[in-house]
C-alpha positions, 0 to 999 in steps of 0.5 A: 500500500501507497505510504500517502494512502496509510498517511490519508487513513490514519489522519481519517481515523483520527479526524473520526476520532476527533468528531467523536470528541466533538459530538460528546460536547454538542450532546452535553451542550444540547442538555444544558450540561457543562460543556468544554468550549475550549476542546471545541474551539480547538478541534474547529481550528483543527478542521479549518486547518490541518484537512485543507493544508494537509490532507486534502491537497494528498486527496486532490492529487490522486483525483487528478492522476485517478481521473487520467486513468479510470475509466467511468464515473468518479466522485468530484472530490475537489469539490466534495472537499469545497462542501466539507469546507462550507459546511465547517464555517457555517458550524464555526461561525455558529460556534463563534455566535454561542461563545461570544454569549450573542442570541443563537437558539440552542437547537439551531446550534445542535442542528447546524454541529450534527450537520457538520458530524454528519456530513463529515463522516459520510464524506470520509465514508465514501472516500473509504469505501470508493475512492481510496478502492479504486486508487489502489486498484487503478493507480500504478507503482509508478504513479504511488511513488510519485505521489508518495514524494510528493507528498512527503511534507505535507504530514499532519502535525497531529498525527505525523509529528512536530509536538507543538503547543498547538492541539494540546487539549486535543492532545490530552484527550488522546492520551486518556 
């Protein structure tokens, strides 16, 4: 297997991790409970952050070395990527509004963050089950190595390396 594929699975299994974290505090907001605004805050900077500098970029380029080879229909995931974007800043500005005490319904709230959750999941969904298949089976050694070298700088700095004071809530969470 491709070492940008393992890279692009390993950073699912952590953003599916962290949107565990984050529906655990929506449900807690839902109910009025106690809710950890700062873990929030911190997995919303990491979705506007390290998926569209890091992981979507290695996804781009195997759609578009995919698109050379497949034949039939394909998923657009360039633009996929555009809804996933719109979607988290619709979520992010709702959050901004509850964090900075302005009137925004709770159930508004709840709904736009399950949007969110949802769509994010079934993005990374399709991806495993369609896309990152029909990469592998499409896509030559030769094609593999190019990507792979060319990706090789762009790791996700959660989950391939530098320990930064960045993410350290997130950080925290993981090790309990």
């Amino acid at each position: 297997m491709s070492k940008t594929l393992e890279m692009l699975r390993s950073e699912h299994e952590v953003m599916d991790r962290l949107l565990g974290l984050m529906e655990q505090q929506i449900d807690l907001f839902e109910k009025a409970e106690p809710t950890d605004y700062d873990l929030m805050k911190e997995i919303v900077d990491y979705f506007l952050t390290i998926p569209d500098l890091y992981h979507h970029p290695k996804e781009d380029l195997i759609y578009v070395r995919l698109r050379r080879r497949a034949s039939g229909d394909m998923h657009d995931i360039p633009a996929e990527h555009e809804g996933v974007s719109e979607r988290l800043h619709a979520f992010s500005r709702a959050l901004i509004s509850v964090l900075m005490d302005e009137e925004y319904p709770r159930e508004q709230f709840v709904d736009v963050a399950r949007k969110f959750l949802d769509n994010e999941r079934r993005h990374m969904e399709g991806e495993e089950r369609e896309f990152f298949p029909l990469a592998e089976k499409e896509l030559t050694a030769e094609d593999w190595s190019e990507i792979d070298a060319r990706v090789a700088r762009f790791k996700d700095p959660l989950t391939h390396g530098e320990t930064t004071y960045r993410f350290q809530a997130i950080r925290e969470r993981f090790e309990e």
